[in-house]
Backbone and ligand atoms as CSV (ligand in chain L), in Angstrom:
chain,resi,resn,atom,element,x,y,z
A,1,UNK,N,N,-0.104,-11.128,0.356
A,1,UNK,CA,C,0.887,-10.091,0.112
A,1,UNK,C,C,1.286,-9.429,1.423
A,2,UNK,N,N,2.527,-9.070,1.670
A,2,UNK,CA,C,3.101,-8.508,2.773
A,2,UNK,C,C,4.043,-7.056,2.518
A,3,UNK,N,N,3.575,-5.670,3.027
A,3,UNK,CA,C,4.190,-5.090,2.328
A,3,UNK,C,C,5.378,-4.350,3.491
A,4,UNK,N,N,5.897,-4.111,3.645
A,4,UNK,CA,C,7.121,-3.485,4.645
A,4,UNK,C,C,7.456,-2.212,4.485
A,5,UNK,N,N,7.765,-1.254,5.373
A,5,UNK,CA,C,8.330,0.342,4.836
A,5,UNK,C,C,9.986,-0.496,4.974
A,6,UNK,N,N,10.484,0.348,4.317
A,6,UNK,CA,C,11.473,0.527,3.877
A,6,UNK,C,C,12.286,1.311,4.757
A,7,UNK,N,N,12.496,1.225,6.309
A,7,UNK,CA,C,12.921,2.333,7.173
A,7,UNK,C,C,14.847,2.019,7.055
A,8,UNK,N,N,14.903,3.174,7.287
A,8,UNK,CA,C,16.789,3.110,7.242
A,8,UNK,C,C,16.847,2.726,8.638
A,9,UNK,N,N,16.966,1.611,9.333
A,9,UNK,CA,C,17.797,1.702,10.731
A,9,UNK,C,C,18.488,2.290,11.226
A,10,UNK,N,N,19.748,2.305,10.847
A,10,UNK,CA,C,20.816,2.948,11.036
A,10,UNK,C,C,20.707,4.110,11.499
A,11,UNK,N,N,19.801,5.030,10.510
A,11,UNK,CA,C,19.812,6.552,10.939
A,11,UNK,C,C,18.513,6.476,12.344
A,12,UNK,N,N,17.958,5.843,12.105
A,12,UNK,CA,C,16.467,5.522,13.247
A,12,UNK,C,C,17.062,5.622,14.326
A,13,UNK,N,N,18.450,4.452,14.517
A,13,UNK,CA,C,19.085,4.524,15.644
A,13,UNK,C,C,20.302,5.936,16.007
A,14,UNK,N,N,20.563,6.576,15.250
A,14,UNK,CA,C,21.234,7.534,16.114
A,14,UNK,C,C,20.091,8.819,15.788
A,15,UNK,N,N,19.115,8.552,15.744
A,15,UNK,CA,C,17.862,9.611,16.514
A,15,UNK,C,C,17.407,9.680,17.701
A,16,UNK,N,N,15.925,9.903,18.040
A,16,UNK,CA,C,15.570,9.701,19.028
A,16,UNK,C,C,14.881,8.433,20.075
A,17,UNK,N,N,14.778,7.006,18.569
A,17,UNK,CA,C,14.783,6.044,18.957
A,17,UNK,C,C,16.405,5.153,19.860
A,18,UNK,N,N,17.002,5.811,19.746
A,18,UNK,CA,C,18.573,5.333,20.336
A,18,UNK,C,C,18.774,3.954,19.821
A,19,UNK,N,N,19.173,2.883,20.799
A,19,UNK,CA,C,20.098,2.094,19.723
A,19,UNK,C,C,18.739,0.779,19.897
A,20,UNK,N,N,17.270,1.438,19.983
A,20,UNK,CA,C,16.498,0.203,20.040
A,20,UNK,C,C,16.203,-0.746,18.978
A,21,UNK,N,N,15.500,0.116,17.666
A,21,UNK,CA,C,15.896,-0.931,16.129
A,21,UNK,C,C,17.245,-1.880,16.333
A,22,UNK,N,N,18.095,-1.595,16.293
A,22,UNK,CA,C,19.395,-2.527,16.309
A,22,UNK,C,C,19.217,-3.301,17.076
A,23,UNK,N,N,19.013,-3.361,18.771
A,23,UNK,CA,C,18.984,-4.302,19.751
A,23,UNK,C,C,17.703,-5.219,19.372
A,24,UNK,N,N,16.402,-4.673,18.723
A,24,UNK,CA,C,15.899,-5.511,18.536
A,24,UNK,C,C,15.931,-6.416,17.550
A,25,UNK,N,N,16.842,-6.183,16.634
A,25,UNK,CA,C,16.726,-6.911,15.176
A,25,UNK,C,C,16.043,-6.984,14.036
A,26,UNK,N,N,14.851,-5.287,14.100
A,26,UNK,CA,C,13.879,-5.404,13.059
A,26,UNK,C,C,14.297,-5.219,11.876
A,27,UNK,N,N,15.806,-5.017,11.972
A,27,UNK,CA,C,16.076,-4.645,9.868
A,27,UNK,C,C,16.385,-5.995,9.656
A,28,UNK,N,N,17.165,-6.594,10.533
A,28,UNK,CA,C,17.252,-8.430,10.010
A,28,UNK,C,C,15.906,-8.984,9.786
A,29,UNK,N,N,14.879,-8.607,10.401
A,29,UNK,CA,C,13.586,-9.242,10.122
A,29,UNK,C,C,13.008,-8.751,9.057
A,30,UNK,N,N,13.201,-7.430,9.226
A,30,UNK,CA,C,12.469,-6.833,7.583
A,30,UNK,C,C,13.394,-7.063,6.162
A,31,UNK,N,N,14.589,-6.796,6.350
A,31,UNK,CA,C,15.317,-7.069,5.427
A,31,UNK,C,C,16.015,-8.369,4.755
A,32,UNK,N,N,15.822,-9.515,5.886
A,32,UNK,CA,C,16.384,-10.707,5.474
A,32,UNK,C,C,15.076,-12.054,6.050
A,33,UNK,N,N,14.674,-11.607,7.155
A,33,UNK,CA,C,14.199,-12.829,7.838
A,33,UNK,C,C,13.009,-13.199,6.978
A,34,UNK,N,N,11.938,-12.040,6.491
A,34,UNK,CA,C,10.635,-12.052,6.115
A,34,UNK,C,C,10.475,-11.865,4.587
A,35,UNK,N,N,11.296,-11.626,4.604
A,35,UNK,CA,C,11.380,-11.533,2.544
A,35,UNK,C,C,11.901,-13.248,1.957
A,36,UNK,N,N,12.733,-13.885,3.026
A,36,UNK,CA,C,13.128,-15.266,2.920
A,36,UNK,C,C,11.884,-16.022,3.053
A,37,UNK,N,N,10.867,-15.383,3.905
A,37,UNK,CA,C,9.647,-16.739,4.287
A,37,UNK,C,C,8.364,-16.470,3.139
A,38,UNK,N,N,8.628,-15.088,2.869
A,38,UNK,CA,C,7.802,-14.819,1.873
A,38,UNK,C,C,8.154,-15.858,0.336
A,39,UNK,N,N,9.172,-15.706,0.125
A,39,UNK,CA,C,9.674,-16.393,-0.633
A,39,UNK,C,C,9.940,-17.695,-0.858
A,40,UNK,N,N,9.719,-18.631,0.261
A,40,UNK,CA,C,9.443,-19.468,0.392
A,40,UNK,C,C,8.324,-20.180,0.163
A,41,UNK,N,N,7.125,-19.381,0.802
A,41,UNK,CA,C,6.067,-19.926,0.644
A,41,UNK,C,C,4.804,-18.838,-0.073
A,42,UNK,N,N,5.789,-18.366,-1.368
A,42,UNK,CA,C,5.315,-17.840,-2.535
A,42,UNK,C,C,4.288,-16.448,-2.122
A,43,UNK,N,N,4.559,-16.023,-0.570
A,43,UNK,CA,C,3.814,-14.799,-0.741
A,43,UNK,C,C,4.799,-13.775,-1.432
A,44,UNK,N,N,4.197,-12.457,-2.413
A,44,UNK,CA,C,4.477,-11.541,-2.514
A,44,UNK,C,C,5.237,-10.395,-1.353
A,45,UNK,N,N,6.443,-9.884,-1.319
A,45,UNK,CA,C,6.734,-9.213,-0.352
A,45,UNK,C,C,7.154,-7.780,-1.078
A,46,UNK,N,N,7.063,-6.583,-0.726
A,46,UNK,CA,C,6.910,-5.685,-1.809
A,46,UNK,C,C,7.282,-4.470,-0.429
A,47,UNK,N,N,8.670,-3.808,-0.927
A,47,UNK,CA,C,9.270,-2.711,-0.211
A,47,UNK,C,C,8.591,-1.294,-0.313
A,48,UNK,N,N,8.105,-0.741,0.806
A,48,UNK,CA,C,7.351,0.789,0.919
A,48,UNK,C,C,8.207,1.653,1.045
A,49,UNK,N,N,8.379,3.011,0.110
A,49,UNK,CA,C,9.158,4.182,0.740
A,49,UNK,C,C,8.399,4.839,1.827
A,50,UNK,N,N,8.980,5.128,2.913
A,50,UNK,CA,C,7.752,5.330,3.942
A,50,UNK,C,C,7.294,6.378,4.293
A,51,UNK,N,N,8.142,7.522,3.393
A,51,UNK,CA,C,7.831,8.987,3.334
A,51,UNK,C,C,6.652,8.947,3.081
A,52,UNK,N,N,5.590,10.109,3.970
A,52,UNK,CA,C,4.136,10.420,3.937
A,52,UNK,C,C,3.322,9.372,4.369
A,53,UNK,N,N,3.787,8.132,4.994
A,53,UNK,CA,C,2.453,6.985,4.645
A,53,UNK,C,C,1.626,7.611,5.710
A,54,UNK,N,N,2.407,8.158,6.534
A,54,UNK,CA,C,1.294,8.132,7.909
A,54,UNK,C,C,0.533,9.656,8.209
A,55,UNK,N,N,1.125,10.160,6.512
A,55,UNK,CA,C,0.412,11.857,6.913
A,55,UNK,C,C,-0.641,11.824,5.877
A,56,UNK,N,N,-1.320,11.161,5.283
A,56,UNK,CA,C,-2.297,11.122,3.911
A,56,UNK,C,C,-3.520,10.441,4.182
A,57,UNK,N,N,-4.515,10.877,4.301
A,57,UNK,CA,C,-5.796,10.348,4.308
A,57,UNK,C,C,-6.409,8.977,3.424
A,58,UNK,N,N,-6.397,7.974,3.878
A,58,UNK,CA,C,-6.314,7.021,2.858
A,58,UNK,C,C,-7.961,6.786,2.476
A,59,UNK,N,N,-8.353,7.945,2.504
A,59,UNK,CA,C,-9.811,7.535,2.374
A,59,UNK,C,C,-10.613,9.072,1.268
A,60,UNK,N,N,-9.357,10.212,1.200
A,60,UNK,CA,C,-9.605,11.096,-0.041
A,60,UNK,C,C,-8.401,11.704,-0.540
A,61,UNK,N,N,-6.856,11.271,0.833
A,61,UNK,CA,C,-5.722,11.525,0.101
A,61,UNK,C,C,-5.499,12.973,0.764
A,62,UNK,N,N,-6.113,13.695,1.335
A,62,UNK,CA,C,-5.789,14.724,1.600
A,62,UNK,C,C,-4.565,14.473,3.145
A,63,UNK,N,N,-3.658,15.171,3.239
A,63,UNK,CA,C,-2.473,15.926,4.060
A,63,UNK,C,C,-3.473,15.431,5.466
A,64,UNK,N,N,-3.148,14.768,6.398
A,64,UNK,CA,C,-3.611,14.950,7.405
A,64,UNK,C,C,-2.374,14.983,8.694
A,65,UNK,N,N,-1.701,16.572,8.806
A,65,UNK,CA,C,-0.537,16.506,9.595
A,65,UNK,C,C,-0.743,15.789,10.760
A,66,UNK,N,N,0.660,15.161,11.493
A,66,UNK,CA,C,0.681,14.515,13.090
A,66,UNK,C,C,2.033,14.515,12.592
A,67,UNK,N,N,2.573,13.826,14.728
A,67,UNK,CA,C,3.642,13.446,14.364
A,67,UNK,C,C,3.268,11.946,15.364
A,68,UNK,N,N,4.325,11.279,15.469
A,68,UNK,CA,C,4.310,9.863,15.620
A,68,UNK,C,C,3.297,9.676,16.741
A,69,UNK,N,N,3.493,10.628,17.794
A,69,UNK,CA,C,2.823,10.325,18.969
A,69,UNK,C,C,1.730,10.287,18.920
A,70,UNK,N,N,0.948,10.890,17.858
A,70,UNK,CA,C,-0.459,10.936,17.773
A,70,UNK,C,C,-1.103,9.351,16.749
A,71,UNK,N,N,-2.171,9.304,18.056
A,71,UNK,CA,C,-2.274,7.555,17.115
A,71,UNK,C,C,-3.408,7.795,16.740
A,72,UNK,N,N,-4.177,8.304,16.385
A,72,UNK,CA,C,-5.638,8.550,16.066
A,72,UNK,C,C,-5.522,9.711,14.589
A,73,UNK,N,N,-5.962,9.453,13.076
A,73,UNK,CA,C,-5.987,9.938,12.296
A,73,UNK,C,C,-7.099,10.845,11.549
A,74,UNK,N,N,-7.367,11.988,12.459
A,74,UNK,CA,C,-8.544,12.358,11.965
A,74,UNK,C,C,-8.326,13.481,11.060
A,75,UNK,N,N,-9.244,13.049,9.466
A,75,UNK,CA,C,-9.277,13.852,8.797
A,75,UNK,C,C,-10.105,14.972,8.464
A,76,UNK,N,N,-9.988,16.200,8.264
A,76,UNK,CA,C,-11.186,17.398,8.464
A,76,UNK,C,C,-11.926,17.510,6.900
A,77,UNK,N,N,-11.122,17.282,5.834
A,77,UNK,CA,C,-11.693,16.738,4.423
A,77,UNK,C,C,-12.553,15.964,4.610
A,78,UNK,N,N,-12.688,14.516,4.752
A,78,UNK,CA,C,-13.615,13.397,4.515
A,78,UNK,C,C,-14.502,13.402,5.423
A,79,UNK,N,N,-13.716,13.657,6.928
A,79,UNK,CA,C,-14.500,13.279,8.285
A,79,UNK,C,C,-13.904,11.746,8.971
A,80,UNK,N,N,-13.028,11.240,7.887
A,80,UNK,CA,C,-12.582,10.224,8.923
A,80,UNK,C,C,-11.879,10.256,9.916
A,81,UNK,N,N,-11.897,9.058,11.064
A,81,UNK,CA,C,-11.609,8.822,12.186
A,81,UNK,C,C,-10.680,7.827,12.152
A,82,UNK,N,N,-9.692,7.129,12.293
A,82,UNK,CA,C,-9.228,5.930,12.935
A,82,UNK,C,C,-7.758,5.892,12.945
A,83,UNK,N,N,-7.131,4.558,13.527
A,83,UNK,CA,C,-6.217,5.050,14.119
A,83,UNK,C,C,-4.914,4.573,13.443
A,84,UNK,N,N,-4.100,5.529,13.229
A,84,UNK,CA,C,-3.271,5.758,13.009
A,84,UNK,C,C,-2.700,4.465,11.755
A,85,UNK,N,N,-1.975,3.607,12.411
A,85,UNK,CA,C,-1.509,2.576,11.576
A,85,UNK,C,C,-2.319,2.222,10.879
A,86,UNK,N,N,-3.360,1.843,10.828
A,86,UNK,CA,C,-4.829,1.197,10.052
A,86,UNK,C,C,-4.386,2.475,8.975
A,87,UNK,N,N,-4.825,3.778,8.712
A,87,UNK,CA,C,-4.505,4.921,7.722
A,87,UNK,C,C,-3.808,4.413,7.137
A,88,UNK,N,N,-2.125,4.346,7.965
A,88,UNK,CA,C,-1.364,4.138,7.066
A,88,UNK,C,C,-0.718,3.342,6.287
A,89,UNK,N,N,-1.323,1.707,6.751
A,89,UNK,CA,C,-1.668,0.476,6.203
A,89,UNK,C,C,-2.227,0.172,4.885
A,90,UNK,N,N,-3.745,1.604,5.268
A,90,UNK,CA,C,-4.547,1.695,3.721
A,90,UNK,C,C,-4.058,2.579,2.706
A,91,UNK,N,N,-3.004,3.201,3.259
A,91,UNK,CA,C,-2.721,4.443,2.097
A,91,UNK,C,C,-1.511,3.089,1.320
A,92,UNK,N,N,-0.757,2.442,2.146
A,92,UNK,CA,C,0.653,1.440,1.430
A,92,UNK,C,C,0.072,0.692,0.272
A,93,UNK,N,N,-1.392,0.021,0.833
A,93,UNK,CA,C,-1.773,-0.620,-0.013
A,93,UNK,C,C,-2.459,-0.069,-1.108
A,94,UNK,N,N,-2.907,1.096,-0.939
A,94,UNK,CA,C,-3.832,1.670,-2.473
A,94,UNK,C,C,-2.314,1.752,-3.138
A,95,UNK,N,N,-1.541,2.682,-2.433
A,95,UNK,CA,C,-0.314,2.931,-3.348
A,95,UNK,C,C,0.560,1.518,-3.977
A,96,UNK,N,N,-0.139,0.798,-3.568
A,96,UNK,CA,C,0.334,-0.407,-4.279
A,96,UNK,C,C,-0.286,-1.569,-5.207
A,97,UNK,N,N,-1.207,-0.887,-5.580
A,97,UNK,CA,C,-2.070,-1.465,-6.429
A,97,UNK,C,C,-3.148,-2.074,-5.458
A,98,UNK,N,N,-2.913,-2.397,-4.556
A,98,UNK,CA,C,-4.360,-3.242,-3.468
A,98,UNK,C,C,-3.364,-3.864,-3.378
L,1,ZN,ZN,ZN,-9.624,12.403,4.100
């Protein structure tokens, strides 16, 4: 299974990322390239709304504020530690059945 956020490009690029999503081609990859190979070779590909993934403790759920720059997810509820994407990897997938 492969699961993807669901990011708007478009608006990504007239933020503070500037016109890098576009030059690189990640909505063609997320939106056309990888949902085609998934489909091909029968993996599951399954769209994330990506609001909160990266502010929620995926280990009791509690609020753990940051903003992007911070890559390390430590929660003061549980006591967990780790970093960043890994969190918010595990929160996509509980929220998705496993
Ligand atoms: Zn926690």
């Amino acid at each position: 299974m492969i699961f993807g956020e669901d990011l708007e490009f478009r608006m990504m690029a007239k933020g503070m990322l500037g016109q890098h999503p576009l030059d690189a081609g990640w909505g063609q990859f997320t939106h056309q390239i990888l949902p085609g190979v998934c489909f091909k070779r029968e993996v599951y590909y399954g769209k994330v709304d990506p609001r909160g993934t990266s502010q929620d403790c995926p280990d009791c759920g509690a609020k753990v504020k940051k903003d992007l720059s911070v890559r390390i997810s430590h929660c003061f509820e549980y006591g967990s530690i780790k970093p960043s994407a890994m969190a918010a990897a595990q929160v996509i997938s509980v929220g998705n059945g496993e």
